[in-house]
Backbone as CSV, one residue per row, in Angstrom:
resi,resn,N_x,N_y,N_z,CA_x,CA_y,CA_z,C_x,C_y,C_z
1,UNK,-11.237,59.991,-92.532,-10.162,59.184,-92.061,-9.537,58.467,-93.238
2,UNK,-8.296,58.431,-92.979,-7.745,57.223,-93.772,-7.593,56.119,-94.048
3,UNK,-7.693,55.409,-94.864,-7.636,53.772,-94.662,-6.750,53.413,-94.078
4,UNK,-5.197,53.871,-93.745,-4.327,53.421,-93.381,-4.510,53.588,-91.449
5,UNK,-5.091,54.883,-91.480,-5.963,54.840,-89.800,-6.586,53.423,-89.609
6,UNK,-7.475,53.460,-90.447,-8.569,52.320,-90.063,-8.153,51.102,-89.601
7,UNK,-7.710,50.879,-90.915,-6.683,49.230,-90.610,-6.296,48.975,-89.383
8,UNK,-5.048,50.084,-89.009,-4.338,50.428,-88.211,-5.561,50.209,-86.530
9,UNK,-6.656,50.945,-86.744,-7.476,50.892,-85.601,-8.150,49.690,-85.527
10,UNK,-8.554,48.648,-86.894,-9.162,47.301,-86.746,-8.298,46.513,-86.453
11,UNK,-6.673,46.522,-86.306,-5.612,45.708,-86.762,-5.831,45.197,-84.569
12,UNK,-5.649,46.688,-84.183,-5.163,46.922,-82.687,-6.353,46.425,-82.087
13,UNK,-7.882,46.619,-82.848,-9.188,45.910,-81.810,-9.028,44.297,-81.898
14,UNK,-8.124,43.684,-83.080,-8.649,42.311,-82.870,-7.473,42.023,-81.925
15,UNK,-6.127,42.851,-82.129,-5.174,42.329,-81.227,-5.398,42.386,-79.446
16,UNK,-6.681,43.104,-79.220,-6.932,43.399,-77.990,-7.666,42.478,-77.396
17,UNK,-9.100,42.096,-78.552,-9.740,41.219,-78.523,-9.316,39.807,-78.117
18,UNK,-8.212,39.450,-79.272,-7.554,38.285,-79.005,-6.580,38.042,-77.256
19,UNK,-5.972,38.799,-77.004,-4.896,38.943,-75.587,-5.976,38.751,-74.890
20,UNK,-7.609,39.417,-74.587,-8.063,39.632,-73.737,-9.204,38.143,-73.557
21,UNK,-9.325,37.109,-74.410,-9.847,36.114,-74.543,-9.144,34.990,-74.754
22,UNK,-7.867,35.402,-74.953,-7.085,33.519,-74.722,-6.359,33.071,-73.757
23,UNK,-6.241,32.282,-73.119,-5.924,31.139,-72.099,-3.981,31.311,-72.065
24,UNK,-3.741,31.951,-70.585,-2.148,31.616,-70.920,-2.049,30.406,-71.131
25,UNK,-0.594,30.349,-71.772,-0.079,29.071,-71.689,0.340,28.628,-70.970
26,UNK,0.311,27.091,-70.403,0.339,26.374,-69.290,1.791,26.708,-68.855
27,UNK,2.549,26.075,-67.936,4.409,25.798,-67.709,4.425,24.548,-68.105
28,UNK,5.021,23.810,-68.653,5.533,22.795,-68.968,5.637,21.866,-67.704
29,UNK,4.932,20.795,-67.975,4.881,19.573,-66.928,6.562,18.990,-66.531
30,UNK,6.601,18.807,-65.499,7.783,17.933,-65.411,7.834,16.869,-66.507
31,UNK,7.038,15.874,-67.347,7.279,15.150,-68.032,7.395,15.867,-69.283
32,UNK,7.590,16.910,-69.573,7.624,17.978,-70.555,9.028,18.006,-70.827
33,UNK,9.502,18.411,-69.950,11.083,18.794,-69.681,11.982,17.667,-70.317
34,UNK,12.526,18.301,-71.175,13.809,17.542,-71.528,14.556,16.748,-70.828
35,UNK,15.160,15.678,-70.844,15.551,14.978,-69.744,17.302,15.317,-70.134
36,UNK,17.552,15.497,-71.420,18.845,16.091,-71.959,19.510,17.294,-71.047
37,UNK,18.134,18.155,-70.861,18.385,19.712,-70.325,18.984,19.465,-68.716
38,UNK,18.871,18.852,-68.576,18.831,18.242,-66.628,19.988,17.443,-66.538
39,UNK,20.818,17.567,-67.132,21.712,16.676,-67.371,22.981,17.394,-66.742
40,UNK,23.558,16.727,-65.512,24.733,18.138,-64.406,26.247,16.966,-65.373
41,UNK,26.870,17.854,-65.086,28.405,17.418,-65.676,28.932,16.738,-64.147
42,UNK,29.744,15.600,-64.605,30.262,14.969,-63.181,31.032,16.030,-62.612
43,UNK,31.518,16.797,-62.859,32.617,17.973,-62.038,31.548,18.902,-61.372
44,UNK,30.278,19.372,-62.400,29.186,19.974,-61.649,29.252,19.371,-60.271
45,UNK,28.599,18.208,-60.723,28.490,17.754,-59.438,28.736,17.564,-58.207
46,UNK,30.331,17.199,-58.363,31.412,17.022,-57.399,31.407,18.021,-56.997
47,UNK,31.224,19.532,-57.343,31.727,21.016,-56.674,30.118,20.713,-56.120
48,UNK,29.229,20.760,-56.368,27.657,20.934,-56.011,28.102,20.037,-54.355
49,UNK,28.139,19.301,-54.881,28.419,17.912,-53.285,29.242,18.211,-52.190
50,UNK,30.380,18.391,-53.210,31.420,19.358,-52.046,30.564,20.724,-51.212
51,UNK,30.734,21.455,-52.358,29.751,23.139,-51.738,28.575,22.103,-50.625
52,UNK,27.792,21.763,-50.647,26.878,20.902,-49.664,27.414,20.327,-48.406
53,UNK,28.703,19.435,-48.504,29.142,18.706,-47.230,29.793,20.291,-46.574
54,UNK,30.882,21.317,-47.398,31.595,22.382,-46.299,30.014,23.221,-45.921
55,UNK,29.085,23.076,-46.559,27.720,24.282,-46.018,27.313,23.711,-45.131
56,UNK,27.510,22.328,-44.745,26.869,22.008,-43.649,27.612,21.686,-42.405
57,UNK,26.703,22.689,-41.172,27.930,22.377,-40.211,28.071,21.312,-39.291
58,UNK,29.354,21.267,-39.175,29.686,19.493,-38.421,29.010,19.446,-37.418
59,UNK,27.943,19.950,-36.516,27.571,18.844,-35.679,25.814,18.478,-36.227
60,UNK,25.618,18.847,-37.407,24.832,18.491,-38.132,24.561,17.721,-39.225
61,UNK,26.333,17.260,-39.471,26.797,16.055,-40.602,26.571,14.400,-39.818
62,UNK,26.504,13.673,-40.394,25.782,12.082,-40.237,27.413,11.942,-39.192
63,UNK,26.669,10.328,-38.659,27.439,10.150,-37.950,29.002,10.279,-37.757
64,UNK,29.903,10.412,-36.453,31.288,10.499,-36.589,31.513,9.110,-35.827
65,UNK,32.765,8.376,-37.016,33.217,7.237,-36.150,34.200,7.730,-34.876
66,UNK,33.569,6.283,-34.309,34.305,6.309,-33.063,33.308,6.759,-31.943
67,UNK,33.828,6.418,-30.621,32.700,6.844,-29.004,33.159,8.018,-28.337
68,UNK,32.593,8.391,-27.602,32.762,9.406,-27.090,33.972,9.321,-26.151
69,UNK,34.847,9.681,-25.727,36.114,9.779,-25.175,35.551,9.611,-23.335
70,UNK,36.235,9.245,-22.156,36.220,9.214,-21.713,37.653,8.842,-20.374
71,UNK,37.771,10.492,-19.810,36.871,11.356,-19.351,36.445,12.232,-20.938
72,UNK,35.468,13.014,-20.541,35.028,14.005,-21.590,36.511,14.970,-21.205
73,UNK,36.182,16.028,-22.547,37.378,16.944,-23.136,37.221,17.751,-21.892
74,UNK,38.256,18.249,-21.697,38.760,19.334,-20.844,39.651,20.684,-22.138
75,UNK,38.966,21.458,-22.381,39.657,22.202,-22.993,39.846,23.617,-22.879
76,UNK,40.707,24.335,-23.254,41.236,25.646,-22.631,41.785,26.206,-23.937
77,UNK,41.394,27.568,-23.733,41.607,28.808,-24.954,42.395,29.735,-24.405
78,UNK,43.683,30.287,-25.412,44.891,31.615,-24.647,44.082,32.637,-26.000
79,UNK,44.033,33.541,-25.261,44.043,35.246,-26.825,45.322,35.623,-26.499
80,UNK,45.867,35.878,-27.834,46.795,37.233,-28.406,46.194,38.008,-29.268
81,UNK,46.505,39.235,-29.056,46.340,40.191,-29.232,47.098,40.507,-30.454
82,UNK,46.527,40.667,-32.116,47.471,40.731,-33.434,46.751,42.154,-33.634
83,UNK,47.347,43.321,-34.127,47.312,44.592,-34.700,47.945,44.859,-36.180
84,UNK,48.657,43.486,-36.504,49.566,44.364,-37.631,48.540,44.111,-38.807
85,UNK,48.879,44.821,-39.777,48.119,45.160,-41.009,47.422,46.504,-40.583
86,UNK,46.906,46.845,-39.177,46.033,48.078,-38.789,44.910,46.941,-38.457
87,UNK,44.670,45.882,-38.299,43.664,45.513,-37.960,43.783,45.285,-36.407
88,UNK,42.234,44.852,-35.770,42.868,44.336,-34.620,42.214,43.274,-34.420
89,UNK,43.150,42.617,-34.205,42.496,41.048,-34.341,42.554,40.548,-32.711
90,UNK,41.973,39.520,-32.258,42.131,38.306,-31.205,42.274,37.007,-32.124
91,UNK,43.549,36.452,-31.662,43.864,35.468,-32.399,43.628,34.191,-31.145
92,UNK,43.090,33.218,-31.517,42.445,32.391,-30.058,43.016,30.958,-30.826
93,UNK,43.610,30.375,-29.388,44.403,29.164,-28.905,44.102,28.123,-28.841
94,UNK,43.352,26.929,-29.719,42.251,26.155,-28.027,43.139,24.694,-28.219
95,UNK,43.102,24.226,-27.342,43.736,22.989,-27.044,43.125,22.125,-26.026
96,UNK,43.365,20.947,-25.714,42.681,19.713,-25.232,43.625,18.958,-24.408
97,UNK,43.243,18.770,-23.232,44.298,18.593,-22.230,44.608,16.918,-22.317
98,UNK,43.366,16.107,-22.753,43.910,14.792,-23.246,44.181,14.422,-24.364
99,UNK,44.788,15.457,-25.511,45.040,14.810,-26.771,43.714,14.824,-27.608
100,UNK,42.303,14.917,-27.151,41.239,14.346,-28.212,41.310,15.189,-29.181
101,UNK,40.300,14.750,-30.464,39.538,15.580,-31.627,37.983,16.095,-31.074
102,UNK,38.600,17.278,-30.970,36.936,17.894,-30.841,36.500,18.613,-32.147
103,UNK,34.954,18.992,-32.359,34.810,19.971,-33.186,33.537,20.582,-32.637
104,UNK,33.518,22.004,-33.165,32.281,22.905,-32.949,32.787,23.408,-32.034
105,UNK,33.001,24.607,-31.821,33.037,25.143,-30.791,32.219,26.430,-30.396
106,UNK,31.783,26.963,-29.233,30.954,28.465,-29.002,31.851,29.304,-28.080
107,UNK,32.380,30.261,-28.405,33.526,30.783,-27.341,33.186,32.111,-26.715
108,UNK,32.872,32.387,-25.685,32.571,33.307,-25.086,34.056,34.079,-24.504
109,UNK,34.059,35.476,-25.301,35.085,36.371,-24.834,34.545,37.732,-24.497
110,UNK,35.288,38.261,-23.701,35.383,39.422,-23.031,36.221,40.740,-22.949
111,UNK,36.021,42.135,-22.250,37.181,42.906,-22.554,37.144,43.006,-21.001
112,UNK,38.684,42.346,-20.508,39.033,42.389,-18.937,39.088,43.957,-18.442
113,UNK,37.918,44.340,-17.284,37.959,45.651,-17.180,38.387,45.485,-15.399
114,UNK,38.122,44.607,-14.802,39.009,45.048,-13.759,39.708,42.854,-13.129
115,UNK,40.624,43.251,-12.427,41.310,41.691,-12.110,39.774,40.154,-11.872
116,UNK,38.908,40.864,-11.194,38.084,40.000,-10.471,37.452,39.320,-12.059
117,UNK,37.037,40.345,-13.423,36.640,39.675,-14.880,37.352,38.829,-15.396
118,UNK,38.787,38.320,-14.893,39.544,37.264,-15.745,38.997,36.231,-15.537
119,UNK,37.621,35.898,-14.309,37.337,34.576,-14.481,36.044,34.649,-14.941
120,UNK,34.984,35.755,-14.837,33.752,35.926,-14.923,33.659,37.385,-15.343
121,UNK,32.945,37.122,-16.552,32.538,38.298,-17.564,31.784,39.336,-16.650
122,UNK,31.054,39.167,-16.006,30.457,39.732,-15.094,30.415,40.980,-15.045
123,UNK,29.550,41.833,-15.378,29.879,43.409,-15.433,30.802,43.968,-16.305
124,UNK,31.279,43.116,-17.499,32.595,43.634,-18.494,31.257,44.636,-19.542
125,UNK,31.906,45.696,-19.624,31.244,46.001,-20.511,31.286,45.855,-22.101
126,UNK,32.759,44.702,-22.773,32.327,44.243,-23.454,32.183,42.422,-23.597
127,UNK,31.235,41.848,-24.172,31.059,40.362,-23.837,30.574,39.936,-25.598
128,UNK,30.685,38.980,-25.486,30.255,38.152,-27.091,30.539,36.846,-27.160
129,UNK,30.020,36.351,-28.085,30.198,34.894,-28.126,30.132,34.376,-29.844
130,UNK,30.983,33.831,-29.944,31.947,33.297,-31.503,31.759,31.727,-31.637
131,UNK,31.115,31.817,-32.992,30.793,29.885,-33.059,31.825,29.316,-33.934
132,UNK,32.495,28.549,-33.550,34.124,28.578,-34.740,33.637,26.841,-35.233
133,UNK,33.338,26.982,-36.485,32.987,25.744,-37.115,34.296,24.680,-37.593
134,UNK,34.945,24.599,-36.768,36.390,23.450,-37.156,36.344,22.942,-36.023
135,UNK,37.465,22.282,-36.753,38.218,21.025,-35.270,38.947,20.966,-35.172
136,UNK,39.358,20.688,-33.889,40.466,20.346,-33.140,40.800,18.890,-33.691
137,UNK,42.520,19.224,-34.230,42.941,17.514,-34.616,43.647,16.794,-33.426
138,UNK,43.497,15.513,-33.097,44.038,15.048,-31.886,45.946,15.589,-31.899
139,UNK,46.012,15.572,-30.382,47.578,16.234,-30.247,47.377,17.808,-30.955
140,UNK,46.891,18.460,-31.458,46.838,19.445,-31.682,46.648,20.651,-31.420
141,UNK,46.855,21.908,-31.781,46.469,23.350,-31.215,45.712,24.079,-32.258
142,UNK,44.295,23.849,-32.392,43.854,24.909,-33.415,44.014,26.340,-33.388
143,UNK,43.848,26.997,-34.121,44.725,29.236,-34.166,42.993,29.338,-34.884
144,UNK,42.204,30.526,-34.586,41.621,31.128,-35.497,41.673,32.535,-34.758
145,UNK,40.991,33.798,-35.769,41.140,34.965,-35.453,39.610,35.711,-35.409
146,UNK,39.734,36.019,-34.377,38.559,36.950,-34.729,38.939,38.729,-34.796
147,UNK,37.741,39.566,-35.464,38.304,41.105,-36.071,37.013,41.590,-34.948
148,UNK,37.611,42.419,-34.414,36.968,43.210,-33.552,37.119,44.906,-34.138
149,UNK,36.172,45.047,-34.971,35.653,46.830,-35.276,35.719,47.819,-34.461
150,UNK,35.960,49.335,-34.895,35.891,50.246,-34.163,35.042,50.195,-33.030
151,UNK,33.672,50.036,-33.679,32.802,50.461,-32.934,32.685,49.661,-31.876
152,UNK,32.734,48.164,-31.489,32.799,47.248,-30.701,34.034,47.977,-29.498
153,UNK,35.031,48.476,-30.069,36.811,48.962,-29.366,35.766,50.063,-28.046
154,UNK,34.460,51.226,-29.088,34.434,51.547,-27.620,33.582,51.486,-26.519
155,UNK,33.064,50.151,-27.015,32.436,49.527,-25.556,33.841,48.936,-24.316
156,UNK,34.961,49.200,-25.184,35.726,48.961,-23.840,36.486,49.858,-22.866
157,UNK,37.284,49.588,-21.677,37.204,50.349,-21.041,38.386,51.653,-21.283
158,UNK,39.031,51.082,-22.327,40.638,51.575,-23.049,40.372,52.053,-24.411
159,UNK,38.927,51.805,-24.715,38.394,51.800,-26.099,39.829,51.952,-27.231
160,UNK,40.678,51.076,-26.733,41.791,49.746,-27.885,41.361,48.742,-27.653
161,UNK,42.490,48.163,-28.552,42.150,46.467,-28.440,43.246,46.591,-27.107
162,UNK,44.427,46.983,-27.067,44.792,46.556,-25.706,45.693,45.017,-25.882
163,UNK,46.290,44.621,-24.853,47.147,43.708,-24.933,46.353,42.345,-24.544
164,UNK,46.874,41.332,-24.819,46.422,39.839,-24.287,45.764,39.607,-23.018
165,UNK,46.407,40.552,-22.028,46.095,40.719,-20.612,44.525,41.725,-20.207
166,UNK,44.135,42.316,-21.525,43.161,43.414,-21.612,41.881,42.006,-22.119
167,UNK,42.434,40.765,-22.478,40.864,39.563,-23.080,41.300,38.663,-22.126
168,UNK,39.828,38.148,-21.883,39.700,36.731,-21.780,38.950,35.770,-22.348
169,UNK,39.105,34.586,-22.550,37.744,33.728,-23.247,37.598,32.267,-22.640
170,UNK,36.679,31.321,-22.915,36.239,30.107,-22.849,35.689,29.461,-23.371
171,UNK,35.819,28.264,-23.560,34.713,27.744,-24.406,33.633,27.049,-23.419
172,UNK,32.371,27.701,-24.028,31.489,27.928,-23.752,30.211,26.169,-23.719
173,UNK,30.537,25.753,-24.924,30.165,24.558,-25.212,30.987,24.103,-26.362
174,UNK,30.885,22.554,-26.989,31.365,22.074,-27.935,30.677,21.383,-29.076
175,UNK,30.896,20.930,-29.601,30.491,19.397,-30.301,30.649,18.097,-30.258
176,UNK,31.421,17.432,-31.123,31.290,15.979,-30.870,33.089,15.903,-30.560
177,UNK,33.579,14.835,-29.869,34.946,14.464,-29.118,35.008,13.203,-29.838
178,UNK,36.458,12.578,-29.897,36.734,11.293,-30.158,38.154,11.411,-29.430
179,UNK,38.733,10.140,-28.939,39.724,9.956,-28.448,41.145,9.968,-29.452
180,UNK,40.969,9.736,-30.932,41.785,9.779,-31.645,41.025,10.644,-32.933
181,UNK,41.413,11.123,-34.002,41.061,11.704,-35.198,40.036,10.854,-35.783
182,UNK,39.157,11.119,-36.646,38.524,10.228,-37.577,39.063,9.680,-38.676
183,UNK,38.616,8.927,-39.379,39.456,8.444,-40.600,38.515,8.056,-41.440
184,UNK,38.107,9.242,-42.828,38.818,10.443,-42.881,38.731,11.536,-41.736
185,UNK,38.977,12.305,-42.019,38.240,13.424,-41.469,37.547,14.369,-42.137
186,UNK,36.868,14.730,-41.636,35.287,16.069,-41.893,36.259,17.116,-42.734
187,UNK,35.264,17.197,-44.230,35.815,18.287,-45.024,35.467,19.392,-44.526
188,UNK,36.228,20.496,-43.979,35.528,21.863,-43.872,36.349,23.158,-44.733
189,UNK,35.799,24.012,-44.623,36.153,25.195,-45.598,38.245,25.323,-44.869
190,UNK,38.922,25.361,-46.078,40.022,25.857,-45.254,40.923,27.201,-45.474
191,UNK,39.862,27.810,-45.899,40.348,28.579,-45.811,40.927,30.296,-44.589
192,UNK,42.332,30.390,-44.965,42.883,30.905,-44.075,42.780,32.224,-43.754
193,UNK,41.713,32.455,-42.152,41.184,33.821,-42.059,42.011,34.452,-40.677
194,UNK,43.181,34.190,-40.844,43.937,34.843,-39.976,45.437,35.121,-40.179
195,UNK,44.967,36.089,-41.782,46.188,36.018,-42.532,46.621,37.933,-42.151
């Protein structure tokens, strides 16, 4: 053999030796840590805080000023029926027969398959239910859209979307009511999904 073998073979036993007899190294203690390194930029922050209040949904944000309205909300949802772009959308209505601010809503819609389903889903063969995280501003009419997919089109009985007169919906339950707006009001995402 060669010396340059040898070495080469004593070099690799102590390096084996050594890996196979020393102690990993610990992680660094929290009092370890740089206190420099941890250090968020005020704009960090502000987007961090923001991103936090729109992730969380309003009927799970701290209290809303103001009491509960009385009578409670009476509220009512119209669908139209939007196709253009090639999509097919239900674009949904909801409004509040005394003016309040509601938010949260759960909306149960349907595909009207014969006259007696415009009041009760009942046997529709298609049904679903949509949790729309905004609010209603007092005096107001909130618009959002929902996209209904092929495959959903042929659980119905026209397997289209069909005209306004082909859905119905309701709201199902709500969230919290006030008789006038809050001040401020609840940051939520605004962006526009019924473009």
């Amino acid at each position: 053999m060669s010396a340059r073998l040898v070495i080469l073979i004593v070099v690799a036993a102590a390096l084996a030796v050594f890996f196979a007899v020393r102690k990993p190294a610990a992680p660094p203690s929290a009092a370890a840590v740089d206190d420099d390194a941890l250090v968020e930029s005020p704009e960090a922050r502000a987007d961090r805080e923001l991103a936090d209040i729109v992730n969380t949904p309003l009927h799970r944000r701290g209290p809303l000023p103001g009491e509960d309205p009385n009578p409670p909300p009476e509220l009512d949802v119209k669908v139209e029926v939007d196709t253009s772009g090639g999509k097919n959308r239900l674009v949904l209505y909801i409004s509040e027969k005394h003016g309040y601010y509601v938010e949260w809503f759960s909306i149960d819609f349907w595909h009207v398959a014969n006259e007696a389903q415009r009041t009760d889903p009942k046997g529709t063969p298609f049904f679903t239910n949509y949790v729309l995280d905004r609010y209603l501003k007092a005096n107001e009419t909130l618009r959002d859209c929902i996209e209904i997919v092929d495959a959903e089109l042929l659980r119905t009985k026209t397997k289209t979307i069909g005209t306004a007169d082909d859905w119905a919906a309701r709201i199902s339950k709500y969230g919290r009511a006030r008789a006038k707006n809050p001040d401020p009001l609840p940051i939520v995402n605004t962006v526009e999904r019924c473009r």
